[in-house]
C-alpha positions as CSV (number, residue, x, y, z in Angstrom):
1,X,155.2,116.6,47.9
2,X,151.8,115.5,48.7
3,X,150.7,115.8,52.7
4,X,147.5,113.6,52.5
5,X,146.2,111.1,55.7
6,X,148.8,108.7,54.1
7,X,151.5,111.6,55.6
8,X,150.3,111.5,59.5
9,X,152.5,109.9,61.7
10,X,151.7,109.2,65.1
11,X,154.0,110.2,68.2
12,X,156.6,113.1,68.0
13,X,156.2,117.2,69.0
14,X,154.0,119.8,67.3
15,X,155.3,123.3,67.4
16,X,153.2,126.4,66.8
17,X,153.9,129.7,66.8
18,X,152.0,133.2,66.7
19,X,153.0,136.1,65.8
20,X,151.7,137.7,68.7
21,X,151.3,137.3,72.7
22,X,147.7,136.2,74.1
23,X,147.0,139.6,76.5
24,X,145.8,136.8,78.9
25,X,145.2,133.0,79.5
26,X,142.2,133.8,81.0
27,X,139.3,133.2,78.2
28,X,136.6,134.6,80.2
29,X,137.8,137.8,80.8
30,X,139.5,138.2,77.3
31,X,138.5,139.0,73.8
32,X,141.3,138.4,71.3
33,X,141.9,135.1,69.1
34,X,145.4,134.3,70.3
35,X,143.5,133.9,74.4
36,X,140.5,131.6,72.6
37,X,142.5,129.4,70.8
38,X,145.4,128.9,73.1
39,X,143.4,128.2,76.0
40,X,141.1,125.3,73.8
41,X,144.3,123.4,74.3
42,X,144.4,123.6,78.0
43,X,140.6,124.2,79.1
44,X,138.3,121.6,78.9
45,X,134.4,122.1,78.5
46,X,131.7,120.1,79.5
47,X,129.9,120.2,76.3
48,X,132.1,120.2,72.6
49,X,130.7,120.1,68.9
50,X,131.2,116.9,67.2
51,X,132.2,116.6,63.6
52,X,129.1,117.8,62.6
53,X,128.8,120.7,64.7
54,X,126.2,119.1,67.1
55,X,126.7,119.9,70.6
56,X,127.6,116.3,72.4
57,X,128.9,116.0,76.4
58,X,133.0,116.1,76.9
59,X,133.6,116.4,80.6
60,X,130.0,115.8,81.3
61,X,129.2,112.0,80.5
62,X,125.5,112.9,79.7
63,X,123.2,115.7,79.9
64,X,119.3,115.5,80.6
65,X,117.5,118.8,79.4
66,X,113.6,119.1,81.5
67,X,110.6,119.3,79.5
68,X,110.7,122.8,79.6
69,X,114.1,123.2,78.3
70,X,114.7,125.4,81.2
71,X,117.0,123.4,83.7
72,X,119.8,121.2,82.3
73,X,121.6,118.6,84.4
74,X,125.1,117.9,83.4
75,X,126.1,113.9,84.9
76,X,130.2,114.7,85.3
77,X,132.4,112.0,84.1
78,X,134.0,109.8,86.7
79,X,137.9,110.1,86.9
80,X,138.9,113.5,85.3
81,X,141.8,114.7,87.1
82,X,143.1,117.8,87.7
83,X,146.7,119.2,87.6
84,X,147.3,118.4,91.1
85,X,146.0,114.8,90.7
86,X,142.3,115.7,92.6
87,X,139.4,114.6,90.8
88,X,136.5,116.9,89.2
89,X,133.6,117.7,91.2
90,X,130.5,119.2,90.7
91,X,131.8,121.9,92.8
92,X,134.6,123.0,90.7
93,X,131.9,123.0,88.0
94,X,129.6,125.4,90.0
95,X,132.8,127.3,91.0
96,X,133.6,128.1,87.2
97,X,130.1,128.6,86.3
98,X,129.5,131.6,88.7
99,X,132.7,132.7,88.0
């Protein structure tokens, strides 16, 4: 049986499973693969690599870098919600940046 693009189907459930538990959900104070790649699906960046590895803006709708490449400002995009249906701010940003 061949599984080529021709095989996708759209709609229906995914299920993965590891053979191990994640020690935590909590990427930035854990080292193992199991953390890192289960929180990708749940964590959202500002910045992700595009198909060709270049850095591009995901949460951030643009990013302007100074001449001196020192001091980068990230312009959030409008309407990303959280959980609790609040909208992203450039507080929560700061909030997980000095975390």
């Amino acid at each position: 049986m061949a599984f080529g693009a021709g095989a996708q189907a759209d709609g229906g459930t995914l299920t993965v499973g590891y053979d191990s538990q994640p020690n935590s959900l909590d990427a930035q104070m854990s080292t193992t693969l199991y953390t890192r790649e289960l929180s990708r699906t749940f964590y959202e960046t500002l910045v992700t690599l595009n198909g060709d590895y270049q850095p591009v803006p995901f949460l951030a709708e643009s990013i302007e870098t100074s001449d001196d490449r020192k001091t980068f400002t990230f312009v959030l995009r409008k309407g990303v919600m959280f959980h609790d249906g609040t909208e992203m701010t450039a507080e929560d940003v700061v909030a997980s940046m000095t975390r």
